[in-house]
Backbone of each chain as ProteinMPNN parsed JSONL, in Angstrom:
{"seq_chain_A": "XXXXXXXXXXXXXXXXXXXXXXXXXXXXXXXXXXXXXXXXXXXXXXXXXXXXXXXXXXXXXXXXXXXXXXXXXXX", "coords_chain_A": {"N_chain_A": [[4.093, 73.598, 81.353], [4.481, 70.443, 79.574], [5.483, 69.744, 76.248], [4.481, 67.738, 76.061], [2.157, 67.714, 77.108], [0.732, 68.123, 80.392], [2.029, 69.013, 83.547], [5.861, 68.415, 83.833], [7.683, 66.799, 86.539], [10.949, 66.849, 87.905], [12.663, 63.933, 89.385], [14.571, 61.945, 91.21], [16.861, 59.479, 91.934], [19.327, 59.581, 93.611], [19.986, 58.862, 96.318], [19.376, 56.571, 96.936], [20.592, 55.002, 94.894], [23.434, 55.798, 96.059], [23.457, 55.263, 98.212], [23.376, 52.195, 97.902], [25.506, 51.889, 96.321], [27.206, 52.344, 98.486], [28.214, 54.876, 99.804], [29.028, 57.487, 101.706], [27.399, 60.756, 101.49], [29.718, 62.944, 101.955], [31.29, 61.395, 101.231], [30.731, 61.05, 98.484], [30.373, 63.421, 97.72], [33.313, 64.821, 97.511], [34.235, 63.155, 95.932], [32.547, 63.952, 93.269], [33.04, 66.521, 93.017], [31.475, 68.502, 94.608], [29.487, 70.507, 97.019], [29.317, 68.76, 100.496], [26.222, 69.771, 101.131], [25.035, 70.552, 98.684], [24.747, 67.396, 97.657], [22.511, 67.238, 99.449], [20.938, 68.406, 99.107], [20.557, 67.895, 96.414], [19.848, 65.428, 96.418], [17.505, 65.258, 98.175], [15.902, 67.172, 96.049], [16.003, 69.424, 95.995], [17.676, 71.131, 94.407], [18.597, 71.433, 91.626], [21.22, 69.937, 89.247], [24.234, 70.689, 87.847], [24.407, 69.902, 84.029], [27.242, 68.711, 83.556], [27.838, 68.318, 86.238], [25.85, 66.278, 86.957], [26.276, 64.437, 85.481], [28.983, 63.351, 86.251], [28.426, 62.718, 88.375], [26.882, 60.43, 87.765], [28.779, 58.926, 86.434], [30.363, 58.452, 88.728], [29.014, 56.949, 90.202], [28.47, 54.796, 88.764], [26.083, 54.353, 87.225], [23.785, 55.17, 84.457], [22.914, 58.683, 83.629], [19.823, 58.235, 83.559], [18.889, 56.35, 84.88], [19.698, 58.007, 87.237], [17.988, 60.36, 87.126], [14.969, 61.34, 86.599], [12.297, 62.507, 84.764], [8.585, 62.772, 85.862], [5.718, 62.496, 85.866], [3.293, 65.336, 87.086], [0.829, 65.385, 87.313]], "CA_chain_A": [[3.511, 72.464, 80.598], [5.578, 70.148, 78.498], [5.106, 69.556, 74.692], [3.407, 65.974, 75.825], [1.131, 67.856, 78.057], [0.692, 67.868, 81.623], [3.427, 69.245, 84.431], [6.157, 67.221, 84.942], [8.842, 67.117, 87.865], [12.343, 65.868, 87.736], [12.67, 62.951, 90.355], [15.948, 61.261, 91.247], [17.431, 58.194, 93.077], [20.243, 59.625, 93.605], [20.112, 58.642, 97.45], [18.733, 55.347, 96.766], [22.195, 54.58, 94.284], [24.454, 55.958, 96.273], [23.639, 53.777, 98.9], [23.583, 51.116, 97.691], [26.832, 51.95, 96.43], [28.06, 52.52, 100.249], [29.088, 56.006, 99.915], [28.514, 58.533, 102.683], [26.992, 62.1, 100.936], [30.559, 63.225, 102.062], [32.308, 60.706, 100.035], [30.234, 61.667, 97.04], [30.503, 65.433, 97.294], [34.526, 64.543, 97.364], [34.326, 62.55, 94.373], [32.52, 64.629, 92.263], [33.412, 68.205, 93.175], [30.187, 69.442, 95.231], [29.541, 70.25, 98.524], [28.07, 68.09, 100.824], [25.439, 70.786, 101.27], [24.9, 70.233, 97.348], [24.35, 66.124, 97.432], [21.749, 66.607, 100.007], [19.932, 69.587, 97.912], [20.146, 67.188, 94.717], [19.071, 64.159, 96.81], [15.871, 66.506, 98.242], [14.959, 67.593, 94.855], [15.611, 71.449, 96.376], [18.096, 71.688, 93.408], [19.0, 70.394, 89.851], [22.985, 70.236, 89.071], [24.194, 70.772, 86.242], [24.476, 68.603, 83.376], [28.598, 68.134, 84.228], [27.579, 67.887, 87.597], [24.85, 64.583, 86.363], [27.29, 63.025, 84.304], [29.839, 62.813, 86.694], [27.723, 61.737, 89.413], [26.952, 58.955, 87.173], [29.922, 58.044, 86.68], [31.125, 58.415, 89.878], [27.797, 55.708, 90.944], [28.398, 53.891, 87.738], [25.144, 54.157, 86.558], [23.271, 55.948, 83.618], [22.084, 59.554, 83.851], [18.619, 58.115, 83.176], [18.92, 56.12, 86.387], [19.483, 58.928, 88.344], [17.16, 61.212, 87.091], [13.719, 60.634, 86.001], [11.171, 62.967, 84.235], [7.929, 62.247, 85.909], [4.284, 63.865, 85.623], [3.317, 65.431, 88.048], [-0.579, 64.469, 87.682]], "C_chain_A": [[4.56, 71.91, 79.621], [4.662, 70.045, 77.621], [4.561, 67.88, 75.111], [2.501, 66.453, 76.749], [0.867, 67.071, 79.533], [1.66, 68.387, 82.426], [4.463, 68.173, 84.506], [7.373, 68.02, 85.873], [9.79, 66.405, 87.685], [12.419, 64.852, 89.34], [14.072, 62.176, 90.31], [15.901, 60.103, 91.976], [18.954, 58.582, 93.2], [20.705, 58.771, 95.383], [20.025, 57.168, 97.278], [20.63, 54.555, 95.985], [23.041, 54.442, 95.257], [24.593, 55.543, 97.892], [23.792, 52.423, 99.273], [24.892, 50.824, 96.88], [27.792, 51.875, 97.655], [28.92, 53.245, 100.659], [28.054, 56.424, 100.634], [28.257, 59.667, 101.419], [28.541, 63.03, 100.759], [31.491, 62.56, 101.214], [32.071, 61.414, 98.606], [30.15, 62.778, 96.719], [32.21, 65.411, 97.105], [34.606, 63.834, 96.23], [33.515, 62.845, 93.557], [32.15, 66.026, 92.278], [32.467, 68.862, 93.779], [30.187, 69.451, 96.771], [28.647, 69.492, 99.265], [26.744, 68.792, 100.806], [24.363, 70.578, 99.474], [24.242, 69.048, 97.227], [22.886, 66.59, 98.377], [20.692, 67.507, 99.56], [19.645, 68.307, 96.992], [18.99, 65.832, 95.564], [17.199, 64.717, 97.707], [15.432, 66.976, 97.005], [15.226, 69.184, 95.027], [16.709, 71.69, 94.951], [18.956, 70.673, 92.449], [20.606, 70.998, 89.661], [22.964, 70.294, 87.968], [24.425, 70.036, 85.135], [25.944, 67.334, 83.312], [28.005, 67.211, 85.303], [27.085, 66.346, 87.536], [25.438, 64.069, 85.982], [28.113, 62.75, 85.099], [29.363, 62.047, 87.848], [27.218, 60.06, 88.928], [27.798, 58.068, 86.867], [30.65, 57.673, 87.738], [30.299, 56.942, 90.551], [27.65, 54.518, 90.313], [27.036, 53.758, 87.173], [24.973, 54.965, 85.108], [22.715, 57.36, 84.229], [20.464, 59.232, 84.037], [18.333, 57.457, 84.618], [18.728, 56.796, 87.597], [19.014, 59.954, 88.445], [16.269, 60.772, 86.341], [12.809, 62.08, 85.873], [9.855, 62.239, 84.864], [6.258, 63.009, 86.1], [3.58, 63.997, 86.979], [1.74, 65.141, 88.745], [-1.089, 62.935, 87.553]], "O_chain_A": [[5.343, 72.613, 78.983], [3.448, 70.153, 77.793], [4.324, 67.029, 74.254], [1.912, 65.549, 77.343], [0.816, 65.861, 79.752], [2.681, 68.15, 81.78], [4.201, 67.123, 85.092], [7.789, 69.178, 85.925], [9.606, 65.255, 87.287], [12.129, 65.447, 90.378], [14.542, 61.861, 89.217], [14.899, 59.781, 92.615], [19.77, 57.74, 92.824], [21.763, 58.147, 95.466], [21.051, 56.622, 97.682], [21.473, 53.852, 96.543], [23.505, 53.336, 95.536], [25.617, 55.531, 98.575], [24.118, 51.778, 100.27], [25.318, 49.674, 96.772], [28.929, 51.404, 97.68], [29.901, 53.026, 101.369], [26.853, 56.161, 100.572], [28.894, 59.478, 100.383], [28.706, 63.716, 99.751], [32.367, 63.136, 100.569], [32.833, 62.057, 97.883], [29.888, 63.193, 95.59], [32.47, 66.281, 96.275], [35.435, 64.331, 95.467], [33.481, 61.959, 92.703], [31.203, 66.568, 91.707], [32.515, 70.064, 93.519], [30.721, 68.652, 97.541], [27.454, 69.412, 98.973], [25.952, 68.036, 100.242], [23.136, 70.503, 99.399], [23.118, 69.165, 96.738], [21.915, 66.121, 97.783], [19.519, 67.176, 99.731], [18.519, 67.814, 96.922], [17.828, 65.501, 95.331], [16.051, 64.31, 97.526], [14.225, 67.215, 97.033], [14.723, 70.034, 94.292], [16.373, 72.721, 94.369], [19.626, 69.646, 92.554], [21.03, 72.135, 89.869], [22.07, 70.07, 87.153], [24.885, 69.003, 85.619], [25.995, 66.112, 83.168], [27.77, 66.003, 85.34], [27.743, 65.394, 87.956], [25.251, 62.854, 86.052], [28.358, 61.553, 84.947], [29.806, 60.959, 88.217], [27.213, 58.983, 89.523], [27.74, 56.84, 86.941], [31.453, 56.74, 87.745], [30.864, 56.082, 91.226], [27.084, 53.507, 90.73], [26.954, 52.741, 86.484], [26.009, 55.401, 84.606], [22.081, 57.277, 85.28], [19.84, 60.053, 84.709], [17.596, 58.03, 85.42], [18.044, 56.529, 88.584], [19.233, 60.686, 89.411], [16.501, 59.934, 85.47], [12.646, 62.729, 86.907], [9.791, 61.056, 84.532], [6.053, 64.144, 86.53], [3.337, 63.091, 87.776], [1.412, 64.855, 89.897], [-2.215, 62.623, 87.941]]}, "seq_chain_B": "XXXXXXXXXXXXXXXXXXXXXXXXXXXXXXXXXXXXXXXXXXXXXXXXXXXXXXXXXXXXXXXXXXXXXXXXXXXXXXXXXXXXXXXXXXXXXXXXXXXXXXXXXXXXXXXXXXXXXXXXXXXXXXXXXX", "coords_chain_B": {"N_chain_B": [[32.829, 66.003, 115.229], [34.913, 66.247, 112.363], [38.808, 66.437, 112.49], [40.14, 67.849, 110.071], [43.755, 67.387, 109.318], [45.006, 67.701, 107.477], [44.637, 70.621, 107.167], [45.836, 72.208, 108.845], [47.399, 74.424, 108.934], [44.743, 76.243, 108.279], [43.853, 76.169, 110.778], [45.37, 76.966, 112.593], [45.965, 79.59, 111.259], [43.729, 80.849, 110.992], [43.291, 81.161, 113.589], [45.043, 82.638, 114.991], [44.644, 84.592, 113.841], [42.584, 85.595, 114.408], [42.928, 85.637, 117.522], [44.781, 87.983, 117.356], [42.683, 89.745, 116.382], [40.596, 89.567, 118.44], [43.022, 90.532, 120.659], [42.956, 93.291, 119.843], [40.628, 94.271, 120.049], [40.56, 93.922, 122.536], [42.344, 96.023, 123.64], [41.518, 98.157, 122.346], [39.397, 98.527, 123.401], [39.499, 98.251, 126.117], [38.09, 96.342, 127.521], [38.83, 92.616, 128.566], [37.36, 90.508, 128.474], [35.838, 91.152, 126.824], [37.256, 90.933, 124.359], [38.057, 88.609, 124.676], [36.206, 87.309, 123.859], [34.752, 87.796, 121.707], [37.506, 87.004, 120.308], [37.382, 84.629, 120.283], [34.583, 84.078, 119.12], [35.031, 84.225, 116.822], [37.054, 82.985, 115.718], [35.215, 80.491, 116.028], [33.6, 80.601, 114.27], [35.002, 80.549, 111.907], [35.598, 77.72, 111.811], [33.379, 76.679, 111.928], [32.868, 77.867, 108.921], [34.689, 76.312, 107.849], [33.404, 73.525, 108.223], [30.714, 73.067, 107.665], [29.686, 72.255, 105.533], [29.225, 73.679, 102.83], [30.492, 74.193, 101.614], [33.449, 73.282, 98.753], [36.177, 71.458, 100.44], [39.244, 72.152, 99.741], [42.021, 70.473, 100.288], [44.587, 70.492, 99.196], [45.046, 73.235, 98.725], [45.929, 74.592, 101.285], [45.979, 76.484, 102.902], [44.092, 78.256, 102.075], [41.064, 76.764, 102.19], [38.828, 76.723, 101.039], [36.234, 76.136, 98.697], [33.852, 77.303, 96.287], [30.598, 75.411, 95.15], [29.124, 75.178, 92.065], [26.029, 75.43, 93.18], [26.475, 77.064, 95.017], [27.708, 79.261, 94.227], [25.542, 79.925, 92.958], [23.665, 80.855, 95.171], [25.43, 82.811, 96.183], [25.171, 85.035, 94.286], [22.772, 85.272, 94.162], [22.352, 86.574, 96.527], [23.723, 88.337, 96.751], [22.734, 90.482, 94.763], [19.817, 90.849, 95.912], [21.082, 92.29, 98.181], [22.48, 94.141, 98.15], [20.363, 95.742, 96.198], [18.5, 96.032, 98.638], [20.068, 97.361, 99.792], [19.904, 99.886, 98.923], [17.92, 100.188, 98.104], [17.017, 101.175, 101.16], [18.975, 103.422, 101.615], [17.59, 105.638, 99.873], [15.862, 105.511, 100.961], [16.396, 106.876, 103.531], [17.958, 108.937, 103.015], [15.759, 110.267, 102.124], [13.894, 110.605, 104.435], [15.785, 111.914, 105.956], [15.483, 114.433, 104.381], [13.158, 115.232, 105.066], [13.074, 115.917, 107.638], [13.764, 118.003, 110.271], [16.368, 118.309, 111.224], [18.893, 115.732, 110.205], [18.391, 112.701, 110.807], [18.802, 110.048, 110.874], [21.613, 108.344, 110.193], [23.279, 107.601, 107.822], [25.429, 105.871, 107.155], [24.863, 103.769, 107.897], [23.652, 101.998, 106.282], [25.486, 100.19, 104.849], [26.344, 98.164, 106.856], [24.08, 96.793, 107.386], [23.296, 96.276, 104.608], [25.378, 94.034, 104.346], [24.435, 92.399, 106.528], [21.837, 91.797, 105.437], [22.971, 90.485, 103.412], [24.302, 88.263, 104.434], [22.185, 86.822, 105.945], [20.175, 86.09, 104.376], [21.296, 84.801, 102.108], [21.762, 82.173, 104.138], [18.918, 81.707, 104.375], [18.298, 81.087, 101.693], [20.167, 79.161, 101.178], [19.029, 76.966, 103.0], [16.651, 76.556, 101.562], [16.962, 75.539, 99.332]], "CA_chain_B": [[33.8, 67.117, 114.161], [36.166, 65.854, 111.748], [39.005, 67.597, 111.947], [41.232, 67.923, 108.57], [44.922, 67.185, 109.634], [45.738, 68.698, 106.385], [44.598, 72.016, 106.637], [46.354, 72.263, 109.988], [47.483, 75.55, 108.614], [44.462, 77.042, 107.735], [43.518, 76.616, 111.563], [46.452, 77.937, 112.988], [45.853, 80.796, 110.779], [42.627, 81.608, 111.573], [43.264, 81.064, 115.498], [45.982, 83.456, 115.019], [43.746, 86.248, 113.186], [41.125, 85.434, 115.646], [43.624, 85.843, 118.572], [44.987, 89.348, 117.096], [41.681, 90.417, 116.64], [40.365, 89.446, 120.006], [43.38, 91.33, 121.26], [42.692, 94.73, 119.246], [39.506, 95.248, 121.007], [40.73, 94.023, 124.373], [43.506, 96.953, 123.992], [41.002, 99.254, 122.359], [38.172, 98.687, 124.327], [39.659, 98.271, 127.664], [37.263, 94.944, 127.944], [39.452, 92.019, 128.224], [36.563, 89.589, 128.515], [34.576, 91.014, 125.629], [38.411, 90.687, 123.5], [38.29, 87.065, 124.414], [34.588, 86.894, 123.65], [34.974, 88.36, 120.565], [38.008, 85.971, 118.968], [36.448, 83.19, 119.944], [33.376, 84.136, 118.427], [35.483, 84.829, 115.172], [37.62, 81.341, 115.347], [34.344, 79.674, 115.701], [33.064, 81.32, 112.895], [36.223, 80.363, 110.657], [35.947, 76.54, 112.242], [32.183, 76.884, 111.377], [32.785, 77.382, 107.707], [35.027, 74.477, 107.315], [33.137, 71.983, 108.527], [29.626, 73.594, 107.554], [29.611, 71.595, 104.311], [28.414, 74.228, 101.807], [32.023, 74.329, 100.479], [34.285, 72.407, 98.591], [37.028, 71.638, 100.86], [40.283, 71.705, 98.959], [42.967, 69.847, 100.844], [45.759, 71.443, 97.975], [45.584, 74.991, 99.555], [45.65, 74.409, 103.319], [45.687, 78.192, 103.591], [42.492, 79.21, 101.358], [40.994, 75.723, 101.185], [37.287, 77.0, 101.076], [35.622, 76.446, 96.971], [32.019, 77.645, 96.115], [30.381, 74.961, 93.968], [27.61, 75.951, 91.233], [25.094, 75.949, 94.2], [26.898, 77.765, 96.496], [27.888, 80.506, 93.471], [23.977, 80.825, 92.729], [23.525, 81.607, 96.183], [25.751, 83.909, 96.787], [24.799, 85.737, 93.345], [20.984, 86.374, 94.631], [22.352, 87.267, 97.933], [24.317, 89.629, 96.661], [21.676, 91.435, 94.578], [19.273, 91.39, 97.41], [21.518, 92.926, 99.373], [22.768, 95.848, 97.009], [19.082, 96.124, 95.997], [18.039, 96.508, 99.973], [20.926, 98.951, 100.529], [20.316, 100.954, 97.536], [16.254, 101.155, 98.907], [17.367, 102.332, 102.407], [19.646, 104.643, 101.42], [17.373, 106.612, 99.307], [14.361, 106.25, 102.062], [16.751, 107.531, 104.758], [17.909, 110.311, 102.218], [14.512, 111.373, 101.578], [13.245, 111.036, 105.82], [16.339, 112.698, 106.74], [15.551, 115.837, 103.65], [12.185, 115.684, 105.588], [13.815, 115.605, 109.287], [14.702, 119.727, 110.346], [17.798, 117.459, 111.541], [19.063, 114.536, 109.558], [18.338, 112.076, 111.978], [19.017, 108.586, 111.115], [23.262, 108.285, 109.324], [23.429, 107.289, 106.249], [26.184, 104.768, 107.561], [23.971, 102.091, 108.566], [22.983, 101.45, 104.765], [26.376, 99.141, 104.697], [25.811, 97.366, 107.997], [22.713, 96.496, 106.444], [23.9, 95.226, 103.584], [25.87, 92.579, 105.169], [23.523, 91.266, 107.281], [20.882, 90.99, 104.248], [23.647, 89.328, 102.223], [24.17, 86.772, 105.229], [20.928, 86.407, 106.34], [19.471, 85.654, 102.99], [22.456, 83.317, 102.337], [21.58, 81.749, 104.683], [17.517, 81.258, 104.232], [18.16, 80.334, 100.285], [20.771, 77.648, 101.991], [18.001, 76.383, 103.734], [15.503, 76.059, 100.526], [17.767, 74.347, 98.562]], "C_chain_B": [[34.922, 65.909, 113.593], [36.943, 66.854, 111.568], [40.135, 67.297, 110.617], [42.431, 67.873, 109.115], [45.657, 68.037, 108.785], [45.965, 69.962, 106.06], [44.597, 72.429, 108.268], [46.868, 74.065, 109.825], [46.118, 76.801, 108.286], [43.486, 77.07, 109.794], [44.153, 77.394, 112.421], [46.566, 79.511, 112.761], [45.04, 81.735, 111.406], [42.439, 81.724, 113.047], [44.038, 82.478, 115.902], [45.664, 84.974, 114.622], [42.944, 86.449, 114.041], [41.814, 85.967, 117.242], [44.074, 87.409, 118.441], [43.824, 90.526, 116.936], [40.863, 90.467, 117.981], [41.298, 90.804, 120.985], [43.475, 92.941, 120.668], [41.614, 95.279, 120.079], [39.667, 95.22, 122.061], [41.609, 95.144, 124.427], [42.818, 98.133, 123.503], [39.975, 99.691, 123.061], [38.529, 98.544, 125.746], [38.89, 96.797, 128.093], [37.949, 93.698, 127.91], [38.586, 90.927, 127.706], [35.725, 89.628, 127.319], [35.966, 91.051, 124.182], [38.373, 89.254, 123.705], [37.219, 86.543, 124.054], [34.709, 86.557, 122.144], [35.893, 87.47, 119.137], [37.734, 85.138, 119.165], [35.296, 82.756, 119.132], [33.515, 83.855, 117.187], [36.124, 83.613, 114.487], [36.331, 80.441, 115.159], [33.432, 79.864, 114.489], [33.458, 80.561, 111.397], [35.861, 78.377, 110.679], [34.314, 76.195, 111.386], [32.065, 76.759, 109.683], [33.307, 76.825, 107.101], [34.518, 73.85, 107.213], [31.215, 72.34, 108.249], [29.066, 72.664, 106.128], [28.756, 72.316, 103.206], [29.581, 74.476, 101.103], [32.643, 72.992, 100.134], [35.529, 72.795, 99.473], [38.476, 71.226, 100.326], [41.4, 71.674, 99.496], [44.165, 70.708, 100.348], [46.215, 72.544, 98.333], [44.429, 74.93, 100.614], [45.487, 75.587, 103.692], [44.171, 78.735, 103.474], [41.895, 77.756, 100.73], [39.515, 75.589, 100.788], [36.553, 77.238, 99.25], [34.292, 76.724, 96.897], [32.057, 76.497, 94.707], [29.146, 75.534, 92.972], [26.436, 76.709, 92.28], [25.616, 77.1, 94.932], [26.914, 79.654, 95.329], [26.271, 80.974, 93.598], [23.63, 81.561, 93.992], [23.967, 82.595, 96.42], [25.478, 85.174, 95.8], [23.985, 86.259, 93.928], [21.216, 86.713, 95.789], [22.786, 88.274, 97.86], [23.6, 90.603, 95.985], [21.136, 91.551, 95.411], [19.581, 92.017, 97.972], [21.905, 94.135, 98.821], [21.378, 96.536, 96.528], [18.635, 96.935, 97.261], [18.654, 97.693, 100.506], [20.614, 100.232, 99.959], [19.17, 101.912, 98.193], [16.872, 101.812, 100.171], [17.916, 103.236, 102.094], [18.842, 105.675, 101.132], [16.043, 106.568, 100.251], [15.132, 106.904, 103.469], [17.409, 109.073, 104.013], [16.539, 110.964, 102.052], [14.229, 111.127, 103.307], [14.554, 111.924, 106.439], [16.448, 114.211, 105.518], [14.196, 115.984, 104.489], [12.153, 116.005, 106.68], [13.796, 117.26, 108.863], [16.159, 119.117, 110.561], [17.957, 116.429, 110.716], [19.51, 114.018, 111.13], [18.743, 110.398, 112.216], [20.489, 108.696, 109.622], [22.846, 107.255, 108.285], [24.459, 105.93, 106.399], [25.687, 103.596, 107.629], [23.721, 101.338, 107.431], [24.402, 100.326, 105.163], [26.441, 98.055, 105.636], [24.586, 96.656, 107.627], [22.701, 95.871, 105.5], [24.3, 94.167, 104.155], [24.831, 91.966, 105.778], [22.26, 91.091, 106.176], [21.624, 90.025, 103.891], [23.565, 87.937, 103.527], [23.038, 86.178, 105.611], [20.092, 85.701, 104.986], [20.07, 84.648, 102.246], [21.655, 81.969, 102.763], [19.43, 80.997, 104.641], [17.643, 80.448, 102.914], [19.406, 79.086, 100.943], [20.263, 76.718, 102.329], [17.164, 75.806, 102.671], [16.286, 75.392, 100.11], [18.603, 75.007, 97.45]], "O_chain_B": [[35.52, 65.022, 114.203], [36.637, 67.878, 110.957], [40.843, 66.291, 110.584], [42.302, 68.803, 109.911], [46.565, 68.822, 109.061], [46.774, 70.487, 105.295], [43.608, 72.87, 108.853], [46.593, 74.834, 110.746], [46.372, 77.99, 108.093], [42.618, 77.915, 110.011], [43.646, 78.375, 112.965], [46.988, 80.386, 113.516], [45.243, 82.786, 112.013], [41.511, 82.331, 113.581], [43.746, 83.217, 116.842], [46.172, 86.053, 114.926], [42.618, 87.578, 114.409], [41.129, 86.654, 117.999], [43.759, 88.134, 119.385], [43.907, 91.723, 117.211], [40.554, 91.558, 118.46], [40.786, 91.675, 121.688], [44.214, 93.71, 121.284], [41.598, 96.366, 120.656], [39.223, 96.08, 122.822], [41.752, 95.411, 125.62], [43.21, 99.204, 123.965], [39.654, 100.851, 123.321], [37.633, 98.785, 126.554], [39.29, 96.243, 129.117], [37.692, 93.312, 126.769], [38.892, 90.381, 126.646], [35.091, 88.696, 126.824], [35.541, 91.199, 123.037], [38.725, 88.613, 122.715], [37.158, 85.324, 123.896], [34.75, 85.471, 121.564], [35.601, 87.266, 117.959], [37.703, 84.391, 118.187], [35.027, 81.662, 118.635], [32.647, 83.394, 116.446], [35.974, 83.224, 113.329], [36.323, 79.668, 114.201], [32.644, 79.056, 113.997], [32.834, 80.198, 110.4], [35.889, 77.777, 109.605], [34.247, 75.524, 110.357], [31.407, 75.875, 109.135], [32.965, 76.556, 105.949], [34.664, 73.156, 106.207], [30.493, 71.566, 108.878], [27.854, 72.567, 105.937], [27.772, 71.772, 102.704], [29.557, 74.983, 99.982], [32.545, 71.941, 100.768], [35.992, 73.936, 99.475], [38.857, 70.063, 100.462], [42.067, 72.702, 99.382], [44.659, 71.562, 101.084], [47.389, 72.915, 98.337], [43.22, 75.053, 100.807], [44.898, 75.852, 104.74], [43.408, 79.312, 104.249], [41.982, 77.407, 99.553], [39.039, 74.563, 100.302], [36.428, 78.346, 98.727], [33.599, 76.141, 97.732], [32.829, 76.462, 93.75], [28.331, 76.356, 93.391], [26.048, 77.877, 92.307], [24.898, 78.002, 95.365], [26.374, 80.73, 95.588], [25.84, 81.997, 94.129], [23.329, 82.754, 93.946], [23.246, 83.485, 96.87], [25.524, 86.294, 96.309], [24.055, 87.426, 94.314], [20.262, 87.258, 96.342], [22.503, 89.199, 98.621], [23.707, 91.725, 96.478], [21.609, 92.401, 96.165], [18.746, 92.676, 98.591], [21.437, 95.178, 99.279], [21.291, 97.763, 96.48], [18.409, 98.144, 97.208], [18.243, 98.601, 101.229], [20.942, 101.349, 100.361], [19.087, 103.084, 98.561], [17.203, 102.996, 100.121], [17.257, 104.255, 102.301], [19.0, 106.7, 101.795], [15.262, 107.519, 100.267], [14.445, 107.378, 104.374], [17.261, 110.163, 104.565], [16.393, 112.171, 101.857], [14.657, 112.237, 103.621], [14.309, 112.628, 107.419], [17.362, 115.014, 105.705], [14.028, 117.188, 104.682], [11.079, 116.514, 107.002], [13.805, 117.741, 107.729], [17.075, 119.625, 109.914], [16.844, 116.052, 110.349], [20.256, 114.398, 112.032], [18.916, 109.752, 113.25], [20.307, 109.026, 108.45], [22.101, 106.275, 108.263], [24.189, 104.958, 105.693], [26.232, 102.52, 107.382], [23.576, 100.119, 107.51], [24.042, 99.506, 106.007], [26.609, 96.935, 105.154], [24.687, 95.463, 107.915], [22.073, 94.813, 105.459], [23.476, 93.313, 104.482], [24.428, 90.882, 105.357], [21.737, 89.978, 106.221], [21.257, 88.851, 103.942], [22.887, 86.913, 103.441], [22.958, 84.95, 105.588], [19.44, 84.66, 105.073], [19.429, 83.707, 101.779], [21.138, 81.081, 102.085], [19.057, 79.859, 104.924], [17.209, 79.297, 102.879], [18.937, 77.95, 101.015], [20.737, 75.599, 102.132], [16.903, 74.607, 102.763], [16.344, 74.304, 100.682], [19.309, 74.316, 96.716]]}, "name": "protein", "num_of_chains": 2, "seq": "XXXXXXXXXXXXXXXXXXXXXXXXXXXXXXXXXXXXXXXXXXXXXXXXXXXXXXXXXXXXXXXXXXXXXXXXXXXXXXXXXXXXXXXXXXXXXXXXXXXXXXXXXXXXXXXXXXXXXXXXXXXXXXXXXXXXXXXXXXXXXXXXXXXXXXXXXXXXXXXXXXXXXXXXXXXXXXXXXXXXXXXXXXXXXXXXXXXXXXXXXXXXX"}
């Protein structure tokens, strides 16, 4: 439970960006140190990177962290 | 397959370990066919975790160009407890059925064989979850 009550779930666009950027998963695990194996975990939700990891992906997509991750409730 | 041009060395290598090992068992085992089975099995193995994409592949060192990133470390962390955990249990249930055996009947050896294939196998499933 968070302190605003209710579950929430972390939600991304990371897939959504970084297509519309017009990088392959392979590009983007090469430009910011992960394995492809990694982008397609983060972009599934099966696992959260680390806060490096987020920041550089943002920079690497040019966006905001906030962009590419979203807090969202899960009811 | 893409193959890496760059790490032209690190296939050569492994063709070459794969080829020496192939021929160890064809000269110890008398089997030539299960020596050529065998390093092929072992090159495809090596070729396998190049291009498997759970590593960083680091162009820089063409020899050892295989990196674990965060994910890959966590994984192999809980695989590796699991698997020291699992060995630790067998051991001490084949120590206690072989103090109950009149014969000790099942080797104590196997605990490490065992290990490994937890650690990979379990690897391999948390790979899968995410």
């Amino acid at each position: 439970m968070s302190p605003y009550g209710g579950k929430q779930k972390l939600k991304n666009s990371v897939k959504e960006i970084r297509e519309a950027a017009g990088l392959t998963q392979e590009e983007l695990a090469a430009a910011v140190n992960l394995s492809r194996q990694s982008i397609i975990a983060i972009e599934k939700g099966r696992f959260t990177p680390s806060v490096l990891s987020a920041l550089t992906i943002a920079e690497v997509l040019n966006v905001s962290v906030e962009e590419l991750f979203q807090l969202k409730n899960e009811d | 397959m893409k193959i890496y041009a760059k790490l032209m060395p690190y296939y050569l290598s492994r063709a070459l370990l794969a080829a020496l090992l192939g021929w160890l068992i064809a000269t110890s085992s008398g089997l030539v066919w299960m020596g050529i089975v065998l390093g092929l099995l072992v090159f495809a193995g090596f070729v396998y975790y190049l291009h498997n994409g759970r590593y960083i592949v680091d162009d820089g060192h063409p020899f050892f160009p295989l990196r674990r990133d965060d994910r890959a470390e966590s994984i192999r962390n809980k695989a590796l407890v699991v698997s020291v955990v699992v060995a630790g249990l067998a051991y001490f249930a084949i120590f206690i059925l072989n103090r109950m055996a009149a014969s000790p009947a099942i080797p104590s050896s196997l605990v490490l064989p065992l290990g490994v294939v937890v650690y990979f196998v379990y690897s391999m499933v948390l790979d899968k979850k995410g």
